[in-house]
C-alpha positions in Angstrom: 54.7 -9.2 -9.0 52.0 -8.7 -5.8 48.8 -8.4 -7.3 46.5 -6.8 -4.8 43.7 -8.6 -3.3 40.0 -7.8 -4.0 38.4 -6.1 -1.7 35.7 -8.0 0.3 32.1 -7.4 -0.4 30.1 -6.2 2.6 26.8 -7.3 2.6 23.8 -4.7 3.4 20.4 -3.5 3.5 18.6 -0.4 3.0 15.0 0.4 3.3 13.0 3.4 1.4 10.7 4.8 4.2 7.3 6.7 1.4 4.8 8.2 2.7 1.5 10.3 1.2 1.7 13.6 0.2 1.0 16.4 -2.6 1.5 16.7 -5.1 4.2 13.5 -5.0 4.5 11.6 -2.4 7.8 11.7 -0.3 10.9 9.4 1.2 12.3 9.8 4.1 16.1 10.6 3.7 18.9 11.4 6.3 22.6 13.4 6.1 25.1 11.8 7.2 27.7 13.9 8.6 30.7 15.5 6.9 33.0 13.1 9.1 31.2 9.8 7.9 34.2 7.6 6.0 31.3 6.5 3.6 29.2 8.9 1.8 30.4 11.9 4.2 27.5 15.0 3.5 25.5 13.2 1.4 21.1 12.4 1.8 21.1 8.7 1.8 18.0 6.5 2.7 18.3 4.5 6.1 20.1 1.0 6.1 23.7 -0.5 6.8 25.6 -3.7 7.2 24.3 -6.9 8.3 25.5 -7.9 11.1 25.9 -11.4 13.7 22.9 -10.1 15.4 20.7 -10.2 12.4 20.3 -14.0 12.3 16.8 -15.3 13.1 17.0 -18.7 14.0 15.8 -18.8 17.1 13.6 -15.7 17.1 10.4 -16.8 15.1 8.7 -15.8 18.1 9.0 -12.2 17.7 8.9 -12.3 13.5 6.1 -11.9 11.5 7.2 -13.6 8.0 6.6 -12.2 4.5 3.2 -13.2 3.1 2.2 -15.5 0.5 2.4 -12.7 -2.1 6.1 -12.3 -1.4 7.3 -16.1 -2.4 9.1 -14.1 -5.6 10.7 -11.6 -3.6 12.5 -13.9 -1.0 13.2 -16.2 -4.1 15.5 -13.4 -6.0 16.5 -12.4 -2.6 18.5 -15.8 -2.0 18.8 -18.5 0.7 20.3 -15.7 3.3 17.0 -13.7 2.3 15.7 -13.4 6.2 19.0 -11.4 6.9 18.1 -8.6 5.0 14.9 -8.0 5.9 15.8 -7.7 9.6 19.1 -5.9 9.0 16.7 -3.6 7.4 14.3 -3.6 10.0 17.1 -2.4 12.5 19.2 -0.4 10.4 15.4 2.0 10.0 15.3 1.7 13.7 19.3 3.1 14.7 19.9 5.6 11.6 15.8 6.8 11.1 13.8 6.3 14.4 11.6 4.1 12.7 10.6 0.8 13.8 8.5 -1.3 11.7 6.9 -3.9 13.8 3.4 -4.9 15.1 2.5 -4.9 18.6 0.5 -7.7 20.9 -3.0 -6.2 19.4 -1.5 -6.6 15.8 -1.5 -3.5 15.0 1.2 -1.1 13.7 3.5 -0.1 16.8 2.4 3.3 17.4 4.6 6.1 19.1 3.1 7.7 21.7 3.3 10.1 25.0 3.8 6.7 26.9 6.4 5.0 25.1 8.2 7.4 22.4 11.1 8.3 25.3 10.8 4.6 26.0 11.8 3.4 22.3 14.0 6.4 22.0 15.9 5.0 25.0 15.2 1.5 23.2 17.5 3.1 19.8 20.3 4.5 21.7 20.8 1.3 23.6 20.7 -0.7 20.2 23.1 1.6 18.6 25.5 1.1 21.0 25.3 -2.8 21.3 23.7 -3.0 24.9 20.8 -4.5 23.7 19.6 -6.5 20.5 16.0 -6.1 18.6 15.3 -9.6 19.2 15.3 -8.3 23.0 13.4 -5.4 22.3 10.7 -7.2 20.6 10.2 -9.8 23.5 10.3 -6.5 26.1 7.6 -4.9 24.3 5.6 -7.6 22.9 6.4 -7.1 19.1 6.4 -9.2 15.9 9.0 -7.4 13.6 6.7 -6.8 10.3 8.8 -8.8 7.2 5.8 -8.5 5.4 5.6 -4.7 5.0 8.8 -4.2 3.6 9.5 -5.2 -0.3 12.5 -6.0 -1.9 13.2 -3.7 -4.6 16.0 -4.1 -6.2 20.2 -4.9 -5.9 23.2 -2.9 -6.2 26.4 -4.5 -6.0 29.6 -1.9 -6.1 32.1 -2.9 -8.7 35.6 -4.2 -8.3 38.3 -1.7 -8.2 36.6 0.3 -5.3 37.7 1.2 -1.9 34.4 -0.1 -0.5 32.6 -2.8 -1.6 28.8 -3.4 -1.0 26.4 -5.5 -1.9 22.9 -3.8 -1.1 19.1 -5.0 -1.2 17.2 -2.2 -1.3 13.4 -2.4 0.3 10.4 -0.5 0.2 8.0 0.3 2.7 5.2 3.0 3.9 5.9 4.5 7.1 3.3 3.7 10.4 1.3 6.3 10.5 2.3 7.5 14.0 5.8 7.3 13.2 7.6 10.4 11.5 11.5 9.5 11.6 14.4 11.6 13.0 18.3 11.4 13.0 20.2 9.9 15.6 22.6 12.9 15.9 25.8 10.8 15.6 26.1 9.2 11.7 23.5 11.1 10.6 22.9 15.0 11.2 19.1 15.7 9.5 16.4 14.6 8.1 14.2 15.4 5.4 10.9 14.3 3.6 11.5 15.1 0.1 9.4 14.0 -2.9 11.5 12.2 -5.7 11.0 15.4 -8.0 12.4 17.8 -5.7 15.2 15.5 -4.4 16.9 15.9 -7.4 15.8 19.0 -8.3 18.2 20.0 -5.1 20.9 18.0 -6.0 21.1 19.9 -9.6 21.4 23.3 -7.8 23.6 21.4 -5.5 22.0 22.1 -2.3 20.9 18.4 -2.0 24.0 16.0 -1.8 23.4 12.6 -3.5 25.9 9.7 -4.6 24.9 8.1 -8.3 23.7 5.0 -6.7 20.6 7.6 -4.8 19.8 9.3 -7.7 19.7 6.3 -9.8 17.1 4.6 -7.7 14.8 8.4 -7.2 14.8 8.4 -10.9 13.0 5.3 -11.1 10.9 6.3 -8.7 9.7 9.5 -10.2 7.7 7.3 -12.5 5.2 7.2 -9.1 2.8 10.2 -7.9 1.6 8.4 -4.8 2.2 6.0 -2.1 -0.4 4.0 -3.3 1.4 3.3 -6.7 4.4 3.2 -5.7 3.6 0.3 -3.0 1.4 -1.6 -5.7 4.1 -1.0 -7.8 6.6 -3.0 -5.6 4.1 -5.5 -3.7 3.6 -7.1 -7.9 7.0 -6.6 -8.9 8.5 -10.1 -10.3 11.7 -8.8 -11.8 14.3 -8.1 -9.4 17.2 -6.1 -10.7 20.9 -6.5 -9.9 22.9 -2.8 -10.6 26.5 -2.6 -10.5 27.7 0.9 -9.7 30.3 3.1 -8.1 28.8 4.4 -5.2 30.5 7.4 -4.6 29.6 11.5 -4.8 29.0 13.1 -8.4 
């Protein structure tokens, strides 16, 4: 007898965009659309597969690495650790509008009157493969910021799925002048929710989330700010690995 072959695991990244508010602080989340073979209808957080382009071997010119502090995070992240980070980096850009980078002063890049259409240009070209970060970054003078996202923790799909991934997810507080928006094709909405109310919306089922979403918003209900929640991550030592079905309740 046949026995059917495993299904390959994809690799990917996703990145929790928080932010201050009252009385909890909020995440960014996005809807994909009803049409979406993965997670159709459902509030995810930003991120995707890696990809070719997300190697870095010849792009230390436009990276700025993980600091000092972060030695244990890249550790548990593995040898392919710089992958993640900057699949994460781009996936925030394509699927939230977000790009987390520094510019030639060293600050945060800021969106602004004079550059917003600029950058939204910038997205669309990415998404469609006409252009790569790497290029962006050199257009515009930008470091990509590796140290202001955190790894939080792993989630590896089980066998016997139709998808497999296996997911780093990161933490990170959004630039200031940066607010995030959909990009109108995977993903229909966006929404800053609190943790609380997240799935408060999900149990009156006005507020799609897989298991795997929920899981990881339950955890971080134990935070009322953005303050502990990024302390919380920037000390963390122990990096989980989940396995779990990510698919619709």
């Amino acid at each position: 007898m046949n026995e059917t072959p495993p299904m390959p695991i994809q690799f990917a990244a996703t990145v929790v965009i928080v932010r201050d508010a009252d009385p909890q602080y909020e995440i960014f989340m996005l809807r994909r659309t009803n049409s979406a073979v993965f997670a159709g209808g459902m509030y995810v957080f930003p991120g995707g597969m890696l990809d070719e382009t997300d190697a870095a071997e010849d792009h230390a010119d436009v990276i700025t690495p993980p600091s000092l502090a972060q030695a244990g995070q890249t550790a548990a992240a593995g040898p392919d650790w710089q992958r993640f980070w900057i699949a994460g980096i781009r996936e925030t850009f394509e699927e939230g509008g977000f790009l987390l980078a520094y510019d030639k002063h060293g600050e945060m890049l800021s969106y602004n009157a004079g550059n917003e259409q600029r950058f939204i240009d910038y997205r669309g070209a990415l998404h469609r493969g006409e252009i790569s970060l790497f290029d962006i970054c050199r257009k515009e003078s930008l470091s990509l910021a590796l140290d202001r996202i955190h790894y939080y923790n792993r989630l590896i799909t089980p066998p016997g799925r139709t998808r497999r991934f296996d997911t780093l997810f990161f933490i990170a507080k959004a630039p200031p002048s940066q607010t995030g928006f959909h990009d109108g094709f995977e993903t229909v909405d966006n929404r800053w929710i609190s943790p609380d109310a997240a799935i408060d919306a999900h149990e009156q089922e006005t507020f799609g989330l897989m298991r795997a979403t929920r899981r990881q918003l339950e955890e971080f209900k134990a935070h009322k700010t953005t303050s502990e929640m990024m302390t919380s991550v920037e000390t963390k030592s122990i990096f989980t690995t989940l396995a779990m079905a990510q698919v619709p309740d």
